[in-house]
N, C-alpha and C positions, 0 to 999 in steps of 0.2 A: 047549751054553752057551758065549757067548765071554764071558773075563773084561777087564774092562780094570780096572787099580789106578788109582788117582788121588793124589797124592803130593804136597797144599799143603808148598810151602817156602820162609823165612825166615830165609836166612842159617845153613844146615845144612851147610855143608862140616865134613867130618870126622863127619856123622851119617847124614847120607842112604847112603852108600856101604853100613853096614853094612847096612840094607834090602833097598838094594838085592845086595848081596850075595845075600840071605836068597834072592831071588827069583830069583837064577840057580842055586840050587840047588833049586828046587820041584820035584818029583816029577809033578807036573800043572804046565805053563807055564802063567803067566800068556799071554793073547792079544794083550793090551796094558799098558803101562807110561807114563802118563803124570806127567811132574815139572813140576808149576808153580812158577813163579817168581811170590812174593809177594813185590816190591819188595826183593830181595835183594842186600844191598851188597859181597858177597865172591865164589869161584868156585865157590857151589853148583852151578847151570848147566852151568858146563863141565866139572866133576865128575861131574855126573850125564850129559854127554854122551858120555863114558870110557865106557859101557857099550852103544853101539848095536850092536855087534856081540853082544853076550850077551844082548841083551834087547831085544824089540821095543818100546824105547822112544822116547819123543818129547816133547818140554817145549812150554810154551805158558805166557805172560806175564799173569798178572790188569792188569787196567787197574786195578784200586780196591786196597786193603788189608786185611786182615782174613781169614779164614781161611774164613767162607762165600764170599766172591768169589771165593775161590782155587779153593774145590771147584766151584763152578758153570763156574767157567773150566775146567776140565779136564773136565768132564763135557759142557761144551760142543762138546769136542776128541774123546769117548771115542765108538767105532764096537760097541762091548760090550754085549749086552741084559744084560748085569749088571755092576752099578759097585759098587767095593769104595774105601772113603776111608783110606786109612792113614797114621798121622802119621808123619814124616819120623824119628822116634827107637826105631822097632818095629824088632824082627828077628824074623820068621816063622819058624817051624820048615818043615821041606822037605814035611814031609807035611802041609803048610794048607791049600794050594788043593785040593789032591787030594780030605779028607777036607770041606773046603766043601762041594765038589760034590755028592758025597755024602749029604753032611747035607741038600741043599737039594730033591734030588731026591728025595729018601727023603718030605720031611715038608712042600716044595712052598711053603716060606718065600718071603717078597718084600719082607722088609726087617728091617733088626733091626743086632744085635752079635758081639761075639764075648768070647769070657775072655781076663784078663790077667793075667801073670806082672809083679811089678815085679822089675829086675834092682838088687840092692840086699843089701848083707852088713847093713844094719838091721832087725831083725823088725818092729819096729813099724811100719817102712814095708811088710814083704812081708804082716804080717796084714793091712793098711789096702789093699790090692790085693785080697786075699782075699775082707774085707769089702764091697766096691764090686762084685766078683763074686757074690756072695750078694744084693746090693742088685739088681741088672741083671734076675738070674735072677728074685727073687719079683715085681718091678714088669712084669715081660713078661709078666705074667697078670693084670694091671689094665687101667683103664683109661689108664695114665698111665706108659707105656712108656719106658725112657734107654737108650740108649749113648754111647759115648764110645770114645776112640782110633783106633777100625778101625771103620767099620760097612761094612754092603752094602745093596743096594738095586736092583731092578731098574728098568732105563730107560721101562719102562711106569710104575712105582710114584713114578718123579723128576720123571717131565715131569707126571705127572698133580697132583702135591702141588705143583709150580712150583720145584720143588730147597728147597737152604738159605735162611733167612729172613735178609738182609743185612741189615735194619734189629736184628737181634739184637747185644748186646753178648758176650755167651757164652750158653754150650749150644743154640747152632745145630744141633746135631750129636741132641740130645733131642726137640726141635722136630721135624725132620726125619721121627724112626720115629712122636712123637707124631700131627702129619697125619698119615700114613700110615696110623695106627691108627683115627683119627676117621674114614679113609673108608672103612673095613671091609677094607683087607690085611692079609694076615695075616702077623705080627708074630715073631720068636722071638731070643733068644740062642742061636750055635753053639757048641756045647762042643769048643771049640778053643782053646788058649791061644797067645799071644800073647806075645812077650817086650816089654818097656816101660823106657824108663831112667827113672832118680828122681833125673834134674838140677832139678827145679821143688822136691825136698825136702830137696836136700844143705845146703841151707844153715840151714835152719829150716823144718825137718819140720811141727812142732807148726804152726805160724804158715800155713803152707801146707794142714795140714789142717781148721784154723780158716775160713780161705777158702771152701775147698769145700763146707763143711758151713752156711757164713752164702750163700754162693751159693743151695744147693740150700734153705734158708729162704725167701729172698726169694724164689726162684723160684716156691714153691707158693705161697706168700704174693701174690702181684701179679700173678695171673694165668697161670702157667707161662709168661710170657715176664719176660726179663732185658733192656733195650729201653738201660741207659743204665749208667755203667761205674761199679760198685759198689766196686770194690775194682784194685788196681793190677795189669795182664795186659800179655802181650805174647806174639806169638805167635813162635815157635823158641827158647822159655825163657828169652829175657834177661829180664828184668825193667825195666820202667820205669813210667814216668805215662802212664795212659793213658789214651788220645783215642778217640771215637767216631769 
């Protein structure tokens, strides 16, 4: 199996590094390490180019914005019969890829998630990760599969479903394992955790978890696609008004 990560990012300096950190200490190497650049106004890039000597990495620039263009661009760039999407604010434990592999080989998976840890001294933030992990696990036995922050997915199962759906305003990332489910591959959550920041909840938790849960409303509600901007996103956690 060769891996390649894929690493949309949006003005991540000072977050991508820990990541990337994470992945020069894996116990199984990644084979590839791609960092895209989503219209980035600071020294994410050259940040993340501080690392080609520790990691067979390489960046590659989205022409569009938004965070499916960014993963299709680097999967566009990826040489890996399995593509792992990981957000720019994760830090992997050293035994991830290792016990991936593992897990993939075992049970023959071809697209899906993984568990998340939120890094957070608030409980109601770390149930509310807990929660979403419970939520991941029993909808991967439906017909109507999500992940979210890290997924994987083999390059046979990306080109076949035509990647992420760019006409989406969020959960492009649901979308993704959902085709993939509707064309008969087989689907699963990795019982792997994932470490995750809670910069989207430091400031108003409550009001953040209102979002997700009127998000995942509309969502079942108008068809399992989200096509037009419900509520105010922005992708690398700033916050602003947002534009299709």
């Amino acid at each position: 199996m060769k891996i390649s990560i894929i690493i949309p990012c949006k003005n991540e300096s000072g977050v991508v590094e820990n990541l990337l950190d994470s992945l020069v200490r894996q116990t199984r190497p990644a084979d590839e390490v791609i960092v895209v650049d989503s219209n980035c106004t600071d020294d994410t890039i050259a940040r993340a180019k501080t690392y080609t000597k520790k990691l067979p990495l390489k960046t590659a620039a989205a022409t569009q914005v938004g965070p499916a263009h960014a993963r299709n661009r680097g999967a566009s760039k990826a040489t890996g019969d399995m593509l792992i999407f990981a957000d720019a604010d994760l830090i992997l434990p050293e035994y991830f890829l290792q016990k991936f592999e593992e897990q993939i080989n075992k049970k023959h998976l071809q697209v899906g998630s993984f568990l998340q840890r939120m890094q957070s001294n608030k409980f109601g933030i770390r149930a509310g990760a807990y929660l979403m992990n419970a939520y991941a696990r029993l909808m991967q036995h439906t017909p109507w599969p999500i992940g979210f922050g890290c997924l994987y997915v083999t390059r046979e199962v990306f080109d076949s479903v035509n990647g992420f759906d760019t006409s989406l305003f969020i959960m492009e990332d649901y979308d993704l394992i959902l085709k993939a489910k509707r064309a008969k591959y087989k689907n699963g959550v990795i019982k792997i955790a994932y470490l995750t920041s809670d910069r989207r909840y430091q400031n108003n938790s409550l009001r953040q978890a209102l979002k997700g849960i009127y998000g995942e409303l509309y969502r079942y509600t108008h068809g399992l696609r989200v096509t037009k901007p419900i509520y105010e996103y922005e992708m690398g956690g700033k916050q602003k008004k947002a534009t299709k």
